[in-house]
C-alpha positions in Angstrom: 26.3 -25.2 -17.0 28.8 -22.4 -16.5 30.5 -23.4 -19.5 28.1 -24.0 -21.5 26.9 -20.3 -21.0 30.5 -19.1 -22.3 30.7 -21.3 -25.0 26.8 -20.6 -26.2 28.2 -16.5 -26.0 31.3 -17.4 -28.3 28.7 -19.0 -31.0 26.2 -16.2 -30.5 29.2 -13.5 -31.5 30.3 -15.2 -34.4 26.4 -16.1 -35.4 24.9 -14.0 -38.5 21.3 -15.0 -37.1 21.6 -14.6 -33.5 18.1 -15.3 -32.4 18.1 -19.2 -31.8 21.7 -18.9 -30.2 20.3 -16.3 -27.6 17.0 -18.5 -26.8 19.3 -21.3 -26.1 21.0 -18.8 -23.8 18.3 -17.7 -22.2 17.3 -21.5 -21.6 20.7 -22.1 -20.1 20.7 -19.0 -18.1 17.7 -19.8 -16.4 18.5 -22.7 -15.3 21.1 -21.5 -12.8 20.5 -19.9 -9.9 21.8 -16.3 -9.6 24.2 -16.5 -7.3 26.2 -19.2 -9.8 26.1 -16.9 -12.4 28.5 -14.7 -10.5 31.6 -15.1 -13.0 29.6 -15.5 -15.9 30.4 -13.4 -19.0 33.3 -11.8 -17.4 35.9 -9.8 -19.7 34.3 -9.3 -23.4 32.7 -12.0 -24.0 29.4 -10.1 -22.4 29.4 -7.2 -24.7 28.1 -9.2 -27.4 24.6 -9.1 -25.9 24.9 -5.5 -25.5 25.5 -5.0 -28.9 22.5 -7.0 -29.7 20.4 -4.9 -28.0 21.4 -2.4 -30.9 18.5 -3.8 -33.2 14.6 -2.9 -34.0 13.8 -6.6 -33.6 11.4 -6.9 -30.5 12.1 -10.5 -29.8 16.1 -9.8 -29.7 15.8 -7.0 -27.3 13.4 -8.9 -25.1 15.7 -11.9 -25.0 18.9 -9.6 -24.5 17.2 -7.8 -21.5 15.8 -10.9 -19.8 19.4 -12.5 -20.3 21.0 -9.2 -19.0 18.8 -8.9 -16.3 19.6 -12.1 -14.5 23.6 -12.4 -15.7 24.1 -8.5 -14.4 22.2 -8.8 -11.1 25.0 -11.8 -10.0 27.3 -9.0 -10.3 29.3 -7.1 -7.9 28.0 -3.5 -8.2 31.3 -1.4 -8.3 33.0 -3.9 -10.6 29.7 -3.8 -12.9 29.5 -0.6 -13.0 33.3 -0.1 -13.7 33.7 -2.4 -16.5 30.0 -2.0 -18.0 30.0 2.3 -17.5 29.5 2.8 -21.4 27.0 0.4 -22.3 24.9 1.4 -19.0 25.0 5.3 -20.1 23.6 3.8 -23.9 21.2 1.8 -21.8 19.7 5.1 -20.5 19.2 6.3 -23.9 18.0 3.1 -25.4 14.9 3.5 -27.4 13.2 0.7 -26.2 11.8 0.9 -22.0 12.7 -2.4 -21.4 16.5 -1.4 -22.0 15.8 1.4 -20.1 14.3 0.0 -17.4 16.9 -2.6 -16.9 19.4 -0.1 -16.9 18.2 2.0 -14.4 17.5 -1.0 -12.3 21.3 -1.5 -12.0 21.7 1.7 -11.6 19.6 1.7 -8.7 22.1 -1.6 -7.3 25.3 0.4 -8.0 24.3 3.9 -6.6 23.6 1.9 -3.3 27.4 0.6 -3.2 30.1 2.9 -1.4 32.9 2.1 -4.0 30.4 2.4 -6.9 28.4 5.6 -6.0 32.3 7.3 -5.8 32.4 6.3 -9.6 28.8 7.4 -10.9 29.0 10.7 -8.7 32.2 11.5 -11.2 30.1 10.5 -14.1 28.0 13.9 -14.8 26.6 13.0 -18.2 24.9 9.6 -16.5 23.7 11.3 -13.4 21.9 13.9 -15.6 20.6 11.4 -18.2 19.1 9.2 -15.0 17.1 12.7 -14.3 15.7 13.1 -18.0 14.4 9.2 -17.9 11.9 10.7 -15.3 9.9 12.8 -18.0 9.9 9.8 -20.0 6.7 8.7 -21.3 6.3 5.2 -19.9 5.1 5.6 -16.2 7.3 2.4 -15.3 10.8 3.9 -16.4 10.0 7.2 -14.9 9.5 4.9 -11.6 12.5 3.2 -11.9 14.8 6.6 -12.4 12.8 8.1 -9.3 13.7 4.4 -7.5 17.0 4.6 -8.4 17.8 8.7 -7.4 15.9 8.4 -4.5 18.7 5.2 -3.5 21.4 8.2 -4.8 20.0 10.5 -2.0 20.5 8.0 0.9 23.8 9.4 1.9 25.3 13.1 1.9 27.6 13.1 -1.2 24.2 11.8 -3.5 22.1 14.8 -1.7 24.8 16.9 -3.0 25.3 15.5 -6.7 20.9 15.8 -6.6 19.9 18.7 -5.1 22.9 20.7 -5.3 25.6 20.1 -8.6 22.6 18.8 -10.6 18.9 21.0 -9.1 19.5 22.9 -12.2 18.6 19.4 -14.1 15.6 18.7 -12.0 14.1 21.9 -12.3 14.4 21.8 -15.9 12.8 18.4 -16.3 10.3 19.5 -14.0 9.1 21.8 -16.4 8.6 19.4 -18.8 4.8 19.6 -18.1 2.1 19.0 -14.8 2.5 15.4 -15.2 6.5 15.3 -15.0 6.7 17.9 -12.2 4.3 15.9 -10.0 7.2 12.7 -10.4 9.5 15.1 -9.2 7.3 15.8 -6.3 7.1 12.4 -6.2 10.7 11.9 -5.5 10.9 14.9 -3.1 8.9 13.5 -0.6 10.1 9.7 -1.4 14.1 11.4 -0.1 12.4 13.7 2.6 10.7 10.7 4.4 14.5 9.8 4.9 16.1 12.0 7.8 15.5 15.3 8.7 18.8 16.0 6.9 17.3 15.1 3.8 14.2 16.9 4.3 16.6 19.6 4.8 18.3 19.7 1.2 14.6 19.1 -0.2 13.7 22.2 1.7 16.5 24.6 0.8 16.2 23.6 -3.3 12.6 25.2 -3.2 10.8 22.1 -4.1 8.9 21.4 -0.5 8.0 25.5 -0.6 6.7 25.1 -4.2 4.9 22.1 -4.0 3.0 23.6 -0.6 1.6 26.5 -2.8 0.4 24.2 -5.2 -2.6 23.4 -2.8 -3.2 26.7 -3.7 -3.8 26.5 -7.1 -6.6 27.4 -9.7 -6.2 24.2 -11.3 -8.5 21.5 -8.5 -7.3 18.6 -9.9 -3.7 19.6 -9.5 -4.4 20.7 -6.2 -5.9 17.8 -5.1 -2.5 15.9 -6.2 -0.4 18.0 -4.1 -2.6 17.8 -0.8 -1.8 13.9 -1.6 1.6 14.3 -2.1 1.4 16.8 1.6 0.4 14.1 2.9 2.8 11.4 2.4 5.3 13.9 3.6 3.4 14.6 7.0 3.8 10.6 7.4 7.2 11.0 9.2 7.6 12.9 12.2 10.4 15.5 10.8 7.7 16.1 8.0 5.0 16.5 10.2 7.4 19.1 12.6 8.5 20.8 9.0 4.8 21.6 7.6 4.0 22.2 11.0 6.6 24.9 11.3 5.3 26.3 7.7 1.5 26.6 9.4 0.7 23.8 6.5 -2.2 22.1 9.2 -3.8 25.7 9.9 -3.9 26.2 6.4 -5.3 22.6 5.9 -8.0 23.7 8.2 -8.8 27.0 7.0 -9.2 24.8 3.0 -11.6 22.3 5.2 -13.5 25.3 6.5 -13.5 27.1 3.0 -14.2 24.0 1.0 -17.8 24.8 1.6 -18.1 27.9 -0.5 -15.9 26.0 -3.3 -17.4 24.9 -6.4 -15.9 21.9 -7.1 -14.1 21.3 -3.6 -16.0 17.6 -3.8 -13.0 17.0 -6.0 -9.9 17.8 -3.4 -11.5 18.0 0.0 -11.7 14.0 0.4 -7.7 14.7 0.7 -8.0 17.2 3.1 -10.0 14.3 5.3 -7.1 11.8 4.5 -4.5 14.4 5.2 -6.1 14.9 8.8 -6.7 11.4 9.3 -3.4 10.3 9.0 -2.2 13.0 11.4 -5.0 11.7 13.9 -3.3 8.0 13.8 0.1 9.3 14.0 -0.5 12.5 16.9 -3.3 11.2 18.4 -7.1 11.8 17.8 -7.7 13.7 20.5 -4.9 16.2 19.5 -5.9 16.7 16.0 -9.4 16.8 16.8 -9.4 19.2 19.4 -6.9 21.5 17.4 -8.4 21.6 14.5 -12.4 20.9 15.4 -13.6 21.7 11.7 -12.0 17.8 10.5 -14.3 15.7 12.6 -17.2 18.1 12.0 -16.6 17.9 8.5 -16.0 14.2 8.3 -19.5 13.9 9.8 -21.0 16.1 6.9 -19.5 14.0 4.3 -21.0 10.7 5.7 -24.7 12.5 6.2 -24.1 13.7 2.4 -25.4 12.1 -0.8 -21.9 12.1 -2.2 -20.9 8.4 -2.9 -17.2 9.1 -2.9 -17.2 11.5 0.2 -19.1 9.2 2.3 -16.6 6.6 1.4 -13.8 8.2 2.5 -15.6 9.9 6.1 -16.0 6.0 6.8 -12.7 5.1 6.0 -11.7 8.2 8.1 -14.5 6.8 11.4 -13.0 3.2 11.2 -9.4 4.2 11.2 -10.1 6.8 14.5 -12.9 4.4 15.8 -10.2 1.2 16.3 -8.2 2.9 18.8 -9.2 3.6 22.9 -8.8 7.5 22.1 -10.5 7.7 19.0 -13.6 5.8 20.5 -13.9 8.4 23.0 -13.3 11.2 20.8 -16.6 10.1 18.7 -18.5 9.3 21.5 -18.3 12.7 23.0 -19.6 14.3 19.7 -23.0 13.1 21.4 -26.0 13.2 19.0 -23.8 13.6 16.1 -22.0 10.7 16.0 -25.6 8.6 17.3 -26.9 10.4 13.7 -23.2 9.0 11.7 -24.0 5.5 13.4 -27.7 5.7 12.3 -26.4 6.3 8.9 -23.7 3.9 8.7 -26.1 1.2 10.1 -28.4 1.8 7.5 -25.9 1.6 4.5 -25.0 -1.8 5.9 -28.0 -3.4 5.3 -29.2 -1.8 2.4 -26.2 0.5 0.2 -24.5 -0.1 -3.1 -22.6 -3.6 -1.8 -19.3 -1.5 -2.5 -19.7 0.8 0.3 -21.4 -1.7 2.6 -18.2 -3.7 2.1 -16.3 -0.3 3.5 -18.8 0.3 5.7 -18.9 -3.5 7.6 -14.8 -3.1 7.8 -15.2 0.7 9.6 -18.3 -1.1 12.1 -15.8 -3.6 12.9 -12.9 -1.6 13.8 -15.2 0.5 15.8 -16.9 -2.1 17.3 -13.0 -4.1 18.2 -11.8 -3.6 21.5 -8.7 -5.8 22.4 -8.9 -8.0 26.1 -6.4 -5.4 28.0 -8.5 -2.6 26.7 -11.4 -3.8 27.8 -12.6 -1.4 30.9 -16.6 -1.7 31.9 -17.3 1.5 30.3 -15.6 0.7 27.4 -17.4 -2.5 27.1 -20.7 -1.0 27.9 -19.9 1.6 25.0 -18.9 -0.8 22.3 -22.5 -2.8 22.9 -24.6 0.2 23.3 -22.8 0.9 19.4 -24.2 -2.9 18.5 -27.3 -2.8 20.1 -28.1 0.5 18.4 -27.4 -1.1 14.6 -31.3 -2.8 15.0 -33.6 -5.2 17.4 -31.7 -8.3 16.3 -28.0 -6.9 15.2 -26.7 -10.6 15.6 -29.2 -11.9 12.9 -29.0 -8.3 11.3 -25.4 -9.3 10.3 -25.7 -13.1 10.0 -28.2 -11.9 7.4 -25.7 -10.1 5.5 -23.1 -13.0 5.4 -25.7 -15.2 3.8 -25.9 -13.1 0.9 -24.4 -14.1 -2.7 -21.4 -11.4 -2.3 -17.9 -13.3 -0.6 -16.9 -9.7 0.0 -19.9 -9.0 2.1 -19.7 -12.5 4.0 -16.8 -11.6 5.6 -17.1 -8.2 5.9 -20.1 -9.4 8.5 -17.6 -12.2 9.7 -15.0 -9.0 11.1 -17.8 -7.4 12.4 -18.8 -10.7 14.8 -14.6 -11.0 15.0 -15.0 -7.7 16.9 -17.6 -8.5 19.1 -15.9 -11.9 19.7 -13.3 -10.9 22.3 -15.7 -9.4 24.5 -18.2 -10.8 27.3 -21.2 -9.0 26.0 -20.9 -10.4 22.3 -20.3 -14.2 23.4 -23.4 -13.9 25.6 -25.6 -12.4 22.9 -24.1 -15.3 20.7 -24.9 -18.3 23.1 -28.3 -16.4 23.8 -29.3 -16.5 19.6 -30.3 -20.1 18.8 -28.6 -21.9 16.6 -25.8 -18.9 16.3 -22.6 -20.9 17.1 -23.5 -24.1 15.0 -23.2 -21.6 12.6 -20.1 -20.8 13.2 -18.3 -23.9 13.3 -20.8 -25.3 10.0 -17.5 -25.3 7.5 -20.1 -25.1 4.6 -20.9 -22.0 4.8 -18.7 -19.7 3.0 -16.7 -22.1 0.3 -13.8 -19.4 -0.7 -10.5 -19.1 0.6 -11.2 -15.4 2.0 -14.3 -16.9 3.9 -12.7 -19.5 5.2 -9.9 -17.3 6.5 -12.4 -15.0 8.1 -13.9 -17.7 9.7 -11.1 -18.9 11.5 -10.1 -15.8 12.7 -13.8 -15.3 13.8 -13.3 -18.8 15.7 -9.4 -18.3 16.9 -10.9 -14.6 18.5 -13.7 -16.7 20.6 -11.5 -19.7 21.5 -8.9 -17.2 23.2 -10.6 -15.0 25.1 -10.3 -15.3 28.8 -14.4 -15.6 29.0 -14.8 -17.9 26.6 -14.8 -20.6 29.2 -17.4 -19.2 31.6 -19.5 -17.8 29.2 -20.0 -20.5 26.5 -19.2 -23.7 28.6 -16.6 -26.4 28.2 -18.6 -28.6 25.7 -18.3 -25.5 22.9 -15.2 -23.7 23.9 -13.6 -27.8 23.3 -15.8 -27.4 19.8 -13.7 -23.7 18.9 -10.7 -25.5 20.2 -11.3 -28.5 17.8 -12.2 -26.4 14.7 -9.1 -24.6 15.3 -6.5 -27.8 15.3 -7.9 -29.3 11.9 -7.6 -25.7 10.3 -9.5 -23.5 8.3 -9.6 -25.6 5.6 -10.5 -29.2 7.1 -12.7 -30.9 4.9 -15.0 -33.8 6.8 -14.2 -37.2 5.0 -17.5 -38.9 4.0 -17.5 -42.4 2.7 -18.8 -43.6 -0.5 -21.1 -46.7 0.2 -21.4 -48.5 -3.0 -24.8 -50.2 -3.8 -23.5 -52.7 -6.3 -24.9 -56.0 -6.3 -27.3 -55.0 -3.5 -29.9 -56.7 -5.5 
């Protein structure tokens, strides 16, 4: 097949119509894996496609590129890049994105080889032109040039070429307008996230300083997209230590506290809750609540409020701190607050937009969840005081929900008895509610394969907790061990009896 490859390239270069030759090619090239294309279209006989790609016919370029693609990715990268150098730098000029794209996918292969990156470091005019493709105006090439200099930045001598013999480049093509300067953002905190080392250059070029002030700003929107971006970079611990060191979380706090008086602070304080939340599951609820007290209190707000969006995200924000030991604790202490949030949150899951009761049945469950070598008495007692509180019959209150024409909200309500599973209190409520785990084993309810899924988990969670035994007795602890050897999706054989000459 090798050959035939070659020999299809020697007819395409001598070809006046091209086209049919490259389909052929593509055919061929297709049909091998990638790592047997390895010394395919070695020497010249390669540049023929490249030269192809010099046309305005759509069909040619796409053929040249997927060809390309596949042929160049067998490559070694330093060898590639040595013998390809000039059509890659054309590539990065190329009109069309897909040309770009693939070239700056290579790019991203060689900058990530030791032998290689010694080449394209030498290579000023490429290094610069891989900058420019991130103001360009499709989305996906710009990704690809930030994918491929944020590979460049993974070792000293690329942190140099980037931030120090070629910043002057960035901050140019930063300027290029609000949408180009936030990719450029965008690949500051994709290299910080590396090492503190790399924070370090990102620090000392001005970007990290610059984009902190721009939570500042008069525009919201564009302060809204830098809090986000904040926040990605307050995701590793030598980020969170380096906005830390800036005051970044006080002044966080003081923009929660302020947001009140703000007009349109609906529009950028939902990141302020994200920002906070994330640095709750990374330091520790406790910590961030108790340091900065205005989050929590604010979080609580947003989920009493009429705000659709705000109250989406303060749920997000209770589930994610509600599924750990800490975070339980945290909200339980709030006292009547939190018994007002739980009052709420119970109510839009019976009766909300189906949207947010899908959101708000995930955040019940991870509050309600409370792993077997968590489970102390208070604890326990906690978690079915929470259930107890969600109406008279919370069991049928959520079996309710799963019965309704919305797969999302089936098992949504499936987690939520998931949570309970593990626990003493929720398998005795269960064998206590007639008719509640024939439910649970009846395969006909909930026919997709998310439901299905859900249920299994639902059944795995009872069959292995330690009290399943006692509690529910032999005979259905044999039934949850049963359902769980045929699978979640076990369908009961039923035979056809034909009535054919019964007469």
């Amino acid at each position: 097949m090798a050959a035939s490859i070659e020999s299809l390239l020697t007819e395409i270069s001598s070809s006046e119509d091209p086209l049919e030759g490259l389909r052929n090619l593509r055919t061929a090239v297709l049909a091998i894996p990638v790592n047997n294309l390895r010394g395919v279209g070695s020497g010249s006989r390669l540049e023929v496609i490249f030269s192809l790609l010099n046309t305005t016919d759509k069909e040619q370029i796409e053929i040249c590129v997927e060809v390309l693609g596949r042929i160049l990715q067998a490559q070694d990268p330093a060898l590639l890049f040595h013998a390809r150098k000039s059509a890659l730098e054309s590539g990065l000029q190329h009109p069309d994105d897909s040309v770009k794209i693939l070239t700056l996918t290579q790019m991203a292969r060689v900058v990530q080889n030791g032998e290689a990156l010694t080449q394209v470091l030498a290579c000023e005019e490429i290094l610069k032109k891989i900058i420019q493709c991130i103001a360009a105006e499709k989305i996906s090439v710009a990704k690809e040039a930030i994918s491929a200099l944020t590979k460049l930045a993974q070792c000293k001598p690329g942190l140099d070429a980037l931030f120090r013999a070629h910043l002057k480049e960035l901050k140019d093509v930063m300027a290029f307008s609000d949408i180009v300067r936030y990719r450029v953002y965008e690949l500051v905190v994709d290299v910080s996230s590396v090492s503190a080392v790399s924070l370090g250059y990102c620090a000392s070029s001005g970007f990290i300083s610059q984009l902190l002030e721009e939570m500042t700003g008069d525009d919201i929107l564009v302060r809204a997209t830098a809090i986000e971006m904040v926040t990605r970079l307050a995701e590793s611990q030598h980020g969170r230590q380096h906005l830390a060191q800036q005051g970044t979380m006080e002044h966080i706090s003081n923009m929660v506290i302020g947001a009140e008086s703000e007009p349109f602070s609906s529009l950028y304080l939902p990141g302020l809750v994200k920002f906070f939340g994330k640095l709750a599951l990374l330091e520790g609820p406790q910590q961030v609540c108790e340091c900065y007290p205005a989050f929590l209190s604010t979080v609580f707000d947003m989920l009493l409020g009429q705000d659709p969006t705000q109250t989406t995200v303060a749920m997000d924000t209770i589930g994610a701190l509600g599924a750990t030991v800490e975070g339980k604790q945290v909200l339980h202490k709030t006292g009547e607050r939190f018994k007002a949030v739980w009052e709420k949150m119970s109510q839009i899951a019976k009766d909300g937009p189906t949207d947010i009761r899908v959101r708000c049945l995930d955040a019940i469950g991870l509050l309600l969840s409370l792993p077997a070598e968590e489970q102390t008495e208070d604890l326990c007692v906690l978690s079915e005081t929470w259930f107890c509180a969600i109406s008279s019959q919370p069991l049928e209150t959520f079996r309710n929900i799963s019965t309704q024409p919305f797969p999302e909200l089936h098992c949504g309500a499936l987690r939520v008895f998931t949570a309970i599973a593990t626990q003493a209190w929720g398998q005795k409520m269960m064998i206590q509610t007639p008719g509640f785990l024939e439910w649970i084993v009846d395969r006909s309810s909930g026919m997709t394969k998310e439901a299905k899924d859900a249920k299994f988990e639902l059944v795995g969670a009872l069959a292995s907790s330690p009290t399943t035994q006692e509690v529910l007795g032999s005979h259905n602890a044999l039934r949850l061990r049963t359902y769980l050897r045929e699978g979640p999706y076990y369908v009961t054989a039923v035979a056809a009896v034909s009535t054919e000459g019964a007469e």
